[in-house]
N, C-alpha and C positions, 0 to 999 in steps of 0.2 A: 384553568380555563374559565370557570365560571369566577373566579376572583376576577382576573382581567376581565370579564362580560361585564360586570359591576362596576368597576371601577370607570370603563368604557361609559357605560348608561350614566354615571354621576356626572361625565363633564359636561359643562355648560353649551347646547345646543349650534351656540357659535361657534365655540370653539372644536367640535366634533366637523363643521362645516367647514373650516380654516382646514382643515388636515387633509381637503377634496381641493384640486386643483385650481376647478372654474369657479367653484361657489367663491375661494380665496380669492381669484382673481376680481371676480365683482366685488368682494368687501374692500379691497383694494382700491378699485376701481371709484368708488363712492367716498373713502377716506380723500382721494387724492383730489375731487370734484370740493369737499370741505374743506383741505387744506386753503386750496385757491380762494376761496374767501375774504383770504389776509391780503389780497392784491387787491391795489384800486379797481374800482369805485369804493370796493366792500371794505374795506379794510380792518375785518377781523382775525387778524394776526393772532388773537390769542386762541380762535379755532383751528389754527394753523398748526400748532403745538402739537396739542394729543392727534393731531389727525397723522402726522408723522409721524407719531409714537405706537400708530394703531398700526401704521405699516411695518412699521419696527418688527410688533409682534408678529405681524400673519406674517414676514418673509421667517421666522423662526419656525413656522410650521408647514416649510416647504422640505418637503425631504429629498426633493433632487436637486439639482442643477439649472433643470432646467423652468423647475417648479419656481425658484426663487426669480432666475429672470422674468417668469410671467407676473408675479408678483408685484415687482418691478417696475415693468413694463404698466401694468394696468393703474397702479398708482400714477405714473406718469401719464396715461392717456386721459386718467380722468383731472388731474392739474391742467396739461394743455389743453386737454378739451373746451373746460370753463377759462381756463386763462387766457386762451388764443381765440376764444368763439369772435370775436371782433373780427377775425381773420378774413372770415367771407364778406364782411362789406365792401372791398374795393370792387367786385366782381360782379356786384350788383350795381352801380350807378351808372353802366352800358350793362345790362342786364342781357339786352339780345342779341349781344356781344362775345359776351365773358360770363352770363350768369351759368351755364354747363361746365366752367373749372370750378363754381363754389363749391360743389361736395369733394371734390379729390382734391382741391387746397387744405378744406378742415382736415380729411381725414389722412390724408400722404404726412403734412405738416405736424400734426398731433401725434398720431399712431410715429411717425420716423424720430422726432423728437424725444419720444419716449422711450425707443431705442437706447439713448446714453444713460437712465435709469436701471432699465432692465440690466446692460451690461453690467453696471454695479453691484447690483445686486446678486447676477450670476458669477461673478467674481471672488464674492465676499461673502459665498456660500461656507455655512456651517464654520463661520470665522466670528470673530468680535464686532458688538460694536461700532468698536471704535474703527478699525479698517470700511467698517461699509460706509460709514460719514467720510473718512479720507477719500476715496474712492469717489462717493457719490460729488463730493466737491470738486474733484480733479475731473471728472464727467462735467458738470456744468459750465467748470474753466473752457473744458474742450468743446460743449457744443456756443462758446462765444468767438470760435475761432474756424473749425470744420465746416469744410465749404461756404466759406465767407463770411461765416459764425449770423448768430443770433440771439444773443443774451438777454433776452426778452424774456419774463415771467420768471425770474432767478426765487428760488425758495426767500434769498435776502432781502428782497422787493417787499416783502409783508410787514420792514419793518421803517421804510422809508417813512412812515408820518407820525413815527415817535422816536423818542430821545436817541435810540441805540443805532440808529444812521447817523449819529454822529463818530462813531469808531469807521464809518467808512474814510473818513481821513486819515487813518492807519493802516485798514487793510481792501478798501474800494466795496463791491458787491460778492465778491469771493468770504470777507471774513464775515460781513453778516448774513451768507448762507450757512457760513459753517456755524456759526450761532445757530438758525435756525433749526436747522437739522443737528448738532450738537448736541441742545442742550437735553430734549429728548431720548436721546439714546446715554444720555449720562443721565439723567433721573430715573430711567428703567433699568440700569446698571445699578444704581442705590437702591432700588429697592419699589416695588411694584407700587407698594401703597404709597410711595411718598412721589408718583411720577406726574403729578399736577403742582404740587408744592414746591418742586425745585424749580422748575422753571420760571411758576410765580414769583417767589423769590427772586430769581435772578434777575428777570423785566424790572420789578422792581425797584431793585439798589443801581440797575443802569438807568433807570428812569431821573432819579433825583441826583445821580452823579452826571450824567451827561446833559439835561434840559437845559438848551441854551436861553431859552428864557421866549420873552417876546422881541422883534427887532426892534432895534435903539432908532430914536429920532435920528431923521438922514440929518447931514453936515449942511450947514447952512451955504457951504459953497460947491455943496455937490451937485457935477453935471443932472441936466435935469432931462430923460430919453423918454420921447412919444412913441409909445406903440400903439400901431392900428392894426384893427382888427376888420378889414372888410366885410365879411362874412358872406363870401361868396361860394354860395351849395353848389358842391363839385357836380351836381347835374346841369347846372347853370350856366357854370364858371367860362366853358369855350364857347356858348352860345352868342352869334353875331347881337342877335337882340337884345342879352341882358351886356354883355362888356360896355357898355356904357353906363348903365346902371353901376355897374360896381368901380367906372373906373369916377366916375363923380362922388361912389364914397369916399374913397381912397382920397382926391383933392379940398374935400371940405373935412374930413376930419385931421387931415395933416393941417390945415390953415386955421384952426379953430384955434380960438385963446391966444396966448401969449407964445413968443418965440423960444422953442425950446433948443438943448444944444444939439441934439441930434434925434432923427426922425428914422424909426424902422418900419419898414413893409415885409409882407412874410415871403415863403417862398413862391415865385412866378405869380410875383401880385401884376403882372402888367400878364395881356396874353398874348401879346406882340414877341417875335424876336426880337433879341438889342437892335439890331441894325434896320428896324422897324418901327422904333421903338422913340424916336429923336425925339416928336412933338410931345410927345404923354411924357418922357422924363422932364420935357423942359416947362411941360404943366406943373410937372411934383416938387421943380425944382422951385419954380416961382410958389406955390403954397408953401414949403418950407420956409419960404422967408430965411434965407443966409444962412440956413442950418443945414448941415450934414445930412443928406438922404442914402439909406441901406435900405435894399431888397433886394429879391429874389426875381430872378428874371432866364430863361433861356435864350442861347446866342447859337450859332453856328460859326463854322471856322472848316471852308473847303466845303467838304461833305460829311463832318463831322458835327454833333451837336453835343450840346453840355447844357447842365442844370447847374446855371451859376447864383454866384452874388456880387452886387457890385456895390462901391460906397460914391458916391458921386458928391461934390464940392459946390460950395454956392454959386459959384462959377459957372457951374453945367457940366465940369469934366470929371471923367470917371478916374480916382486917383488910385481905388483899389479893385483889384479882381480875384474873385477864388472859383476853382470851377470844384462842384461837388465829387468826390475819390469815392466815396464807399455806396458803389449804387443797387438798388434794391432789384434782386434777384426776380426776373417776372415779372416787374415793375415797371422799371426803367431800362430792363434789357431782356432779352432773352438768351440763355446761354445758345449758342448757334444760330443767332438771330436772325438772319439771310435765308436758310433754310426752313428757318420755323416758319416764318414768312410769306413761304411759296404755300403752307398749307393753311394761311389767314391765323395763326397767330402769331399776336403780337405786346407787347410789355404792356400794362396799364395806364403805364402815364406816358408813353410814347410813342407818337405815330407810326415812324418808322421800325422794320424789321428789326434792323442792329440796335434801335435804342440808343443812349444816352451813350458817351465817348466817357470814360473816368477821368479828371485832374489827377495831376501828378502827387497829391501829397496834401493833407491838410497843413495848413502852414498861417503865421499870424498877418491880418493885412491893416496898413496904417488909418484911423481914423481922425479926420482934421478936430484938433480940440477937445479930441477924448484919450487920444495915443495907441495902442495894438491890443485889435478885437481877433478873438479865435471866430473865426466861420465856421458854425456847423449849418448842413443841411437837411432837416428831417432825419431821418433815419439812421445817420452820422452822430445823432444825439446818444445813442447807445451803447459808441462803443469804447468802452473806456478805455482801455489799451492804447488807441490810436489817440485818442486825445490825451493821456498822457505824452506820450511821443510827440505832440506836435505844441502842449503847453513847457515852454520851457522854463527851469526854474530860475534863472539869471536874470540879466540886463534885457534880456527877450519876452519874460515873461508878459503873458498879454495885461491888460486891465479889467476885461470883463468876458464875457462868452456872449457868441452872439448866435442865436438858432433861430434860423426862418424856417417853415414847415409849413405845409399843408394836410393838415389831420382830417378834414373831409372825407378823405380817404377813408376814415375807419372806424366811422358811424359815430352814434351814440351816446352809444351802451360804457363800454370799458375802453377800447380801445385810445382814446386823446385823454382820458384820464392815463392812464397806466404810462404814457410818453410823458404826460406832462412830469409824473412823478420822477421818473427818470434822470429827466432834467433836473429834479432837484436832489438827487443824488449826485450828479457830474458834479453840483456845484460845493457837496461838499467834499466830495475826494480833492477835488482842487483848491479849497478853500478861495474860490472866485465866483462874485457874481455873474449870473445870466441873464441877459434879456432876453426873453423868447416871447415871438412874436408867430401866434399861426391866424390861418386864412379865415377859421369858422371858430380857430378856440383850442383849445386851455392858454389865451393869453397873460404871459406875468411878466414879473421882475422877481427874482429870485436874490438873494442874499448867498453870503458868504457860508452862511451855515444854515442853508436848504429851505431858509424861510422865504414867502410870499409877501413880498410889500405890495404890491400892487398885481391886479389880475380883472381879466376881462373873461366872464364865463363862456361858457359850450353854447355856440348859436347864440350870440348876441353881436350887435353892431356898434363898434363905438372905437376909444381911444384914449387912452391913458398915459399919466404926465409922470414918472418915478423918479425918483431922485437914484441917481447909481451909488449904491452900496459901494464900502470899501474892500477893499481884496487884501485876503489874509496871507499871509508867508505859506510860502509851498510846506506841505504837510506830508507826511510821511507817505501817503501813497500817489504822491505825485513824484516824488523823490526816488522812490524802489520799487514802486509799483506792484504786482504782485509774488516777487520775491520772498517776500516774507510767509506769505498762506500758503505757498509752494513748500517750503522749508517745513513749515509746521504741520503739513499734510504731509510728508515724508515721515516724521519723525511718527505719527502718529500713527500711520499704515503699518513701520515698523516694529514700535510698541502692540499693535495689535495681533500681529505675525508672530511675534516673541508670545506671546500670554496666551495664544492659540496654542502652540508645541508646548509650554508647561504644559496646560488643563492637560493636554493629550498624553504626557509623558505620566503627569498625576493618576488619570486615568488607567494606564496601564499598569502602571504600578501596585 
């Protein structure tokens, strides 16, 4: 008794604390707030490491079940917490509206999100390793797809603005979570003291093997695409008295300079519906001067509405149409919308009860003298699965990606950073460049291998001339998509299944 008392009083303060539920859960809690760091704006990835690695250990000093899901759990609330705090700005720009859902969006959104953690954890209870990283990947796969998915704040996002987003052209945002979260749990399997140095090491030698360098001079007869940036502040934006203001940026900065091959607007840069809409397109058409004009515009059809995009021809007519498919929960709709309606709520960015009507499909639409652009819309930027599905690797394959957006929406702070990076992840899983074009900002051109030629910052007003990058051959995860990190997370659950029953069998023995 008094051995074990001693032995008790010698452990380190902390770790006497780790062996207590709540205290674990707030160390947890605080690791998980560090880790998020490694996500845009901040993007210190390399505090993202050990702070995984600190979760590592306090779920080792969960002696139940249900110990390790809180564990879990509080790790993930404190990543979403700091990762999704953007969350609450759309709900503040009708404040007297919507600003009494900002605290049960943080906290439902964060605290439920962090639900597919906990599970992992309480799964991969008093097991390996190596099964809780299988696990906790196969849980992130799952919350990009459960109830309409959300792959927002992926642990693999921390490494979007160095070299190792380049392997996401082999295995998308799945294989540089399982990096993420990997390599951690394999440096504390080697060995306590050496659980900073293995993963240094390994950033490392992916650093100077993967740097694709700086972007190479564009081709001298590369298409050359203006993106404007109106910067119209979504408290503004539907106001009778500024829509003129913004729509006279919108015409002089498309007309500025020399005639380019084609002209983007972002998403619902006019605030007419199309069929409202004749005199202002055939203003943007005459600024454009014979060049191809894309944006983002809402139309109706019956009693239905859609968040589309259209490309229209120097001519005036509209040659391509995509209406937006993956629309934003709360947003753009409200689940039982008619009903929610009768008690005055309604979607964020739609007047009506029901909200937005879905498109059938993302799908590629023709651009005159550029050939077949992917339409994304906003939110549609995310989800890689579906734009695999709808980039094909053949004679259909598009030339470039096209994202209109309005990130107004989501303040500041993190939120248009953390989308913009995104987008520079699409563009190297597919090894195709992006134009992406938003209302207030993060406007670029993005490159085949995730780089920024060109970019119009956060809150500024203006327009930019890029020359369109070339597009790389379909690469291994636009080809299999996430087949292959499935596979590997099987095999590695099972490995860790297998080495659980020896230790136990050794043990018994």
């Amino acid at each position: 008794m008094r051995t074990g008392a001693l032995q008790a009083a010698a452990r380190p303060t902390a770790w006497r604390l780790a062996a207590r539920p709540w205290p674990r859960a707030g160390m947890a809690g605080f690791a998980g707030v560090a880790a998020a760091l490694g996500l845009a704006p901040w993007g210190l990835w390399w505090l993202t490491l050990p702070a995984v690695a600190l979760a590592l250990v306090l779920r080792d000093h969960a002696a139940t079940r249900g110990g390790a899901f809180l564990t879990g759990w509080a790790f993930g609330a404190g990543w979403f917490g700091l990762g999704l705090s953007w969350i609450v700005e759309p709900f503040f720009v009708d404040a007297a509206r919507h600003g009494w859902m900002a605290p049960f969006a943080i906290l439902l959104l964060c605290g439920g999100l962090a639900l597919f953690w906990g599970a992992a954890f309480a799964a991969a209870h008093r097991r390996g390793g190596a099964l809780l990283v299988a696990l906790w990947v196969a849980a992130e796969m799952a919350r990009g797809v459960v109830f309409t998915g959300f792959p927002w704040a992926m642990p693999g996002h921390v490494f979007i603005d160095t070299p190792v987003a380049q392997l996401a052209a082999l295995g998308g945002a799945p294989l540089l979570t399982l990096i993420a979260l990997g390599l951690p749990a394999a440096a504390l399997a080697i060995g306590r003291s050496l659980w900073l140095a293995v993963p240094a090491l390994a950033c490392a030698g992916a650093w100077v093997a993967l740097d694709p360098g700086p972007a190479p001079a564009p081709d001298a007869d590369a298409p050359v695409v203006r993106l404007v940036q109106p910067n119209a502040v979504q408290a503004l934006k539907w106001d009778p008295d500024w829509q003129p203001v913004f729509h006279e940026r919108l015409m002089r900065l498309t007309g500025q300079g020399a005639v380019p091959d084609l002209v983007v607007w972002p998403e619902t840069a006019l605030p007419w519906l199309l069929d409202q809409s004749g005199e202002a397109l055939a203003q943007g058409v005459a600024a454009a001067r014979g060049a191809p004009l894309a944006l983002g515009i809402q139309r109706r059809e019956a009693a239905r509405y859609y968040n589309s995009a259209i490309v229209v021809d120097a001519a005036g007519e509209i040659v391509s149409l995509y209406d937006k498919t993956h629309l934003v929960p709360f947003g753009e709709y409200i689940p039982f919308g008619e009903v929610a309606a009768r008690f005055g709520i309604h979607g964020l960015a739609a007047s009506e009860g029901g909200g937005y009507t879905p498109g059938p499909g993302l799908h590629p639409v023709a651009v005159p003298g550029i050939g077949l652009a992917l339409p994304l819309i906003c939110y549609e930027g995310i989800f890689a699965r579906e734009i695999n599905a709808a980039a094909a690797t053949g004679a259909l394959r598009p030339r470039l990606m096209l994202l209109m957006t309005n990130d107004a929406w989501f303040g500041t702070v993190s939120g248009p950073y953390q989308h913009f990076a995104q987008a520079r992840l699409r563009a190297i899983e597919q090894r195709m460049p992006m134009a992406r074009v938003a209302n207030t900002g993060v406007t670029g051109m993005i490159d085949a291998q995730g780089r920024v030629t060109a970019r119009i910052g956060l809150g500024e007003t203006g327009a930019v001339d890029a020359a369109l990058p070339p597009r790389g051959p379909a690469p291994g995860y636009a080809r299999w998509g996430d087949a292959p990190v499935l596979a590997a997370l099987l095999l590695m659950g099972l490995a860790g299944m297998r080495r659980n029953r020896l230790d136990r069998g050794r043990a018994g023995a």
